[in-house]
Residue frames as qw, qx, qy, qz and C-alpha x, y, z in Angstrom:
[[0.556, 0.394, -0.130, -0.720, 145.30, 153.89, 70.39],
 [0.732, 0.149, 0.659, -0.089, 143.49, 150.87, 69.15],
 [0.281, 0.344, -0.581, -0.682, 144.42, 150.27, 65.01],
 [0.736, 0.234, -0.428, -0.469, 142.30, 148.07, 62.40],
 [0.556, 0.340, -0.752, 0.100, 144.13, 145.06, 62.93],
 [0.066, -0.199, 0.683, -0.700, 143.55, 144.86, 66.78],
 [0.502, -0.002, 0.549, -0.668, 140.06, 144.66, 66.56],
 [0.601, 0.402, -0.606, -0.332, 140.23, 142.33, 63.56],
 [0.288, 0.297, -0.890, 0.192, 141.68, 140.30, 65.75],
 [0.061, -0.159, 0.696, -0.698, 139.63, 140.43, 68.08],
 [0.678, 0.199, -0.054, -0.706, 136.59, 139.81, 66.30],
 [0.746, 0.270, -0.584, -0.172, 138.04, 136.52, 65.72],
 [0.212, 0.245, -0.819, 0.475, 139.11, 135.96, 68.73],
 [0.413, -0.056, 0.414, -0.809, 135.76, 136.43, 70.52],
 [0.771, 0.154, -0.411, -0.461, 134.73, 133.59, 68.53],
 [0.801, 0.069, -0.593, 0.052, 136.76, 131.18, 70.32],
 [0.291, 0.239, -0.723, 0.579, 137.42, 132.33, 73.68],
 [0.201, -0.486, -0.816, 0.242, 135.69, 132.07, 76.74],
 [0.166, -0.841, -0.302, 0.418, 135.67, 135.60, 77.79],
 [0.255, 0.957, -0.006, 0.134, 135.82, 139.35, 76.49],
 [0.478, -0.774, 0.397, 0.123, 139.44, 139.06, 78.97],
 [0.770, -0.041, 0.467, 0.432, 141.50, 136.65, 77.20],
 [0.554, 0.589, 0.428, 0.403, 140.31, 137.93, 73.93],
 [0.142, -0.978, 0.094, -0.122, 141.13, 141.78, 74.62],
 [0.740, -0.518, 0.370, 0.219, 144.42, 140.28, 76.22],
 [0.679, 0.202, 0.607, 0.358, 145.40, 138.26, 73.07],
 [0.453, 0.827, 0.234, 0.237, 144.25, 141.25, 70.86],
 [0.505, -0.188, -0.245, 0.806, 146.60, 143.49, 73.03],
 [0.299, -0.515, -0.066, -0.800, 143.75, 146.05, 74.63],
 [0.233, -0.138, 0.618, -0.738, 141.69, 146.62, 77.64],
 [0.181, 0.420, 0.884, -0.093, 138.85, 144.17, 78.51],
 [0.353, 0.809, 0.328, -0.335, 136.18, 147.62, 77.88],
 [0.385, 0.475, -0.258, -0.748, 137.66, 149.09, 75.04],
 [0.050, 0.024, -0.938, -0.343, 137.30, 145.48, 73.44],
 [0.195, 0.579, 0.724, -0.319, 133.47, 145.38, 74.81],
 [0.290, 0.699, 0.061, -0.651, 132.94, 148.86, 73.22],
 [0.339, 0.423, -0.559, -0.628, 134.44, 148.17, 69.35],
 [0.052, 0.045, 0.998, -0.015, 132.23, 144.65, 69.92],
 [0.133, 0.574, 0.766, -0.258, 129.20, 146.44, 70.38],
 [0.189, 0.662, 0.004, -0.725, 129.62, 148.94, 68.30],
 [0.799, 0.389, 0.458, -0.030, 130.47, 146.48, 65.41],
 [0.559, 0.816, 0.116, 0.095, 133.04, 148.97, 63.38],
 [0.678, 0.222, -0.124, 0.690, 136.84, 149.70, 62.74],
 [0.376, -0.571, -0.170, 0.709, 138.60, 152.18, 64.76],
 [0.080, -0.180, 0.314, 0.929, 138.80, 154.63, 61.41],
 [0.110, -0.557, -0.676, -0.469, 134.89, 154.05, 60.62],
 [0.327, -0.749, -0.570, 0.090, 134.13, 156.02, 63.75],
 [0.402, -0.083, -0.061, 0.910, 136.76, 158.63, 63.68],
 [0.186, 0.816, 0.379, -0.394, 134.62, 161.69, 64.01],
 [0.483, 0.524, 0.092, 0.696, 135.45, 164.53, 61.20],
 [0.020, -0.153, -0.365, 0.918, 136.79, 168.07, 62.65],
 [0.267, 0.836, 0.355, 0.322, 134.17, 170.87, 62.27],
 [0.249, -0.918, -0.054, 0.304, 136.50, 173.53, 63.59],
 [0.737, 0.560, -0.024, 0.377, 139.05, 175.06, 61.30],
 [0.588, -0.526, -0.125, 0.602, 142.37, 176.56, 62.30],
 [0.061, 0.849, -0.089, -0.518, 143.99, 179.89, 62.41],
 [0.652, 0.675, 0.091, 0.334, 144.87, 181.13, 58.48],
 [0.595, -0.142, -0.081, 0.787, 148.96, 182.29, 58.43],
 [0.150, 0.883, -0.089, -0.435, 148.81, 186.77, 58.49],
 [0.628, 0.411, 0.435, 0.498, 149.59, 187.02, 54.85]]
């Protein structure tokens, strides 16, 4: 799992390397999941979906 800080980095990084590979490397991730939180543009907890499904209630 990718955290905040990872793709911080990586947002800086992508400034100064050649390729999506180094940077992604350096950030410590995969070359696509770096492409994907690049083009999406947002932290790993802005996209977190919410549930909609609720769990079983304890037998009371």
């Amino acid at each position: 799992m990718v955290t905040n800080n990872q793709v911080r980095r990586l947002m800086k990084l992508i400034q100064t390397e050649k390729t999506y590979a180094t940077a992604a490397a350096k950030a410590d991730m995969d070359e696509k999941t770096a492409r994907k939180y690049c083009r999406i543009g947002k932290l790993p907890t802005e996209i977190k979906k919410e549930r909609t499904w609720r769990t079983s209630s304890a037998n009371v």
